[in-house]
C-alpha positions as CSV (number, residue, x, y, z in Angstrom):
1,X,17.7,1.9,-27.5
2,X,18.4,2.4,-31.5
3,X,21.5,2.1,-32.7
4,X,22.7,1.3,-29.2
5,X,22.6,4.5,-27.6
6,X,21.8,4.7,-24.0
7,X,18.1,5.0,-22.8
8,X,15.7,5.8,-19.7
9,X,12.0,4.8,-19.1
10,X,10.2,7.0,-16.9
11,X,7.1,5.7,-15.6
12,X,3.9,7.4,-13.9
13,X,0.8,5.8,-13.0
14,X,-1.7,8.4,-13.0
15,X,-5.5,8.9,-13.0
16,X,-6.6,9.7,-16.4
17,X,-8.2,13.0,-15.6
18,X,-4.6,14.6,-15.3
19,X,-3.0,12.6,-18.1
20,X,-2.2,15.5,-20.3
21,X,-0.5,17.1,-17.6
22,X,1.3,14.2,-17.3
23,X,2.1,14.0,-20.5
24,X,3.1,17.5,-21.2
25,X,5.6,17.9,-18.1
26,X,7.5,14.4,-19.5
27,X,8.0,16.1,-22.6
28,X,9.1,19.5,-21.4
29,X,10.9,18.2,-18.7
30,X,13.3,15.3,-20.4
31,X,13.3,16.8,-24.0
32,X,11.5,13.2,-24.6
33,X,10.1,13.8,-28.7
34,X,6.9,12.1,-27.6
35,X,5.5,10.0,-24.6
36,X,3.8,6.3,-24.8
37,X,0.1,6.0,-22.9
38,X,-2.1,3.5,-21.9
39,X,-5.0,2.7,-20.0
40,X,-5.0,0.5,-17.4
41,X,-7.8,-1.5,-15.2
42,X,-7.3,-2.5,-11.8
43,X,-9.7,-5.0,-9.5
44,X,-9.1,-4.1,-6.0
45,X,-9.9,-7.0,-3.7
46,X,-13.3,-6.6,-1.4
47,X,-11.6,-5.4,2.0
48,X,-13.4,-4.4,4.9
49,X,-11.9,-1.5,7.7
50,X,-10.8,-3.0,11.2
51,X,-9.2,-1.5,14.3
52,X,-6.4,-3.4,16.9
53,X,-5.0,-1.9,19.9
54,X,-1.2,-2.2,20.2
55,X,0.3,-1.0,23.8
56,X,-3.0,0.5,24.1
57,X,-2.8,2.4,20.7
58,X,-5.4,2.4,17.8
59,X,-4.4,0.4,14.8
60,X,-6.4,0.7,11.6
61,X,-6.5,-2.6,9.5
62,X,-7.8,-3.3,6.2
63,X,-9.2,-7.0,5.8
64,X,-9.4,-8.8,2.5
65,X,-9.8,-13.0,2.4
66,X,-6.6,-14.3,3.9
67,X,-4.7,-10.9,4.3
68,X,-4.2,-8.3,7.2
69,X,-2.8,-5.1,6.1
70,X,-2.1,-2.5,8.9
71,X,-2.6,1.3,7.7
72,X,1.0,2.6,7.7
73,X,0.3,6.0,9.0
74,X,-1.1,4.3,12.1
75,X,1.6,2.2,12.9
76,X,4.1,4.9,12.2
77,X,2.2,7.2,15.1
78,X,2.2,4.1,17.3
79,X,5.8,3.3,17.0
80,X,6.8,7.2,17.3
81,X,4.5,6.9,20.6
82,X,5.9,3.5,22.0
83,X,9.2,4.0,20.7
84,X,9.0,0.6,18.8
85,X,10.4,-0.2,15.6
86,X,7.7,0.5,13.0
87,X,8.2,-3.6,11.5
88,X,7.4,-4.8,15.1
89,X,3.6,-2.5,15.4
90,X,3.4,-3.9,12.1
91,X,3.5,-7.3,13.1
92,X,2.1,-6.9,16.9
93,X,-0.9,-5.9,14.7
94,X,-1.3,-8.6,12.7
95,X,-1.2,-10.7,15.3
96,X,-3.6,-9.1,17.1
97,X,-6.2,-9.1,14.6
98,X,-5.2,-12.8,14.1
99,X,-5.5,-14.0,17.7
100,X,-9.0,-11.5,18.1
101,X,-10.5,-13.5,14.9
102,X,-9.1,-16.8,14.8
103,X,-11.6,-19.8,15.5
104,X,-12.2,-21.0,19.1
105,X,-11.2,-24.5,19.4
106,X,-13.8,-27.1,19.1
107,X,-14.1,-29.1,22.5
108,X,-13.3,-32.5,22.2
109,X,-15.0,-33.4,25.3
């Protein structure tokens, strides 16, 4: 920072309805003289809701254009039930949404 003394950035992303608060705990709690705002936009991709079955558990999924993306608290009450790692309902997920949607071949009779 100036003069070369040492520095820290907090960050926190928050909706603007509470930004005030925001701003007023950062300056009472880290003596800051004054805090740095701005507004942000954000374009969420169009995703649709889905459901899998892993070892015979539901599985939420959210489905945008070329992406599957498995609800974590799902897959965390899955793996806590099947006693798989939490990476491996991830994936057995994916792939099951994959396999469940893919295109059937086209007979080449």
């Amino acid at each position: 920072m100036k003069k070369g003394r040492p520095a820290y950035t907090v960050s926190a992303l928050a909706d603007p309805a509470v930004a005030a608060d925001v701003r007023r705990v950062l300056t009472s709690e880290t003596g800051s003289l004054g805090v740095r705002g701005q507004t942000l936009e954000r374009w969420p991709a169009a995703r649709a809701p889905g459901e899998v079955e892993v070892e015979g558990l539901p599985v939420r999924v959210k489905v945008s254009p070329g992406r599957v993306k498995v609800e974590h608290d799902d897959a965390r009450r899955a793996a806590r039930r099947t006693g798989l790692p939490l990476r491996e309902v991830v994936s057995r997920a994916e792939a099951a949404w994959r396999r469940a949607h893919e295109d059937p071949p086209d007979d080449a009779s």
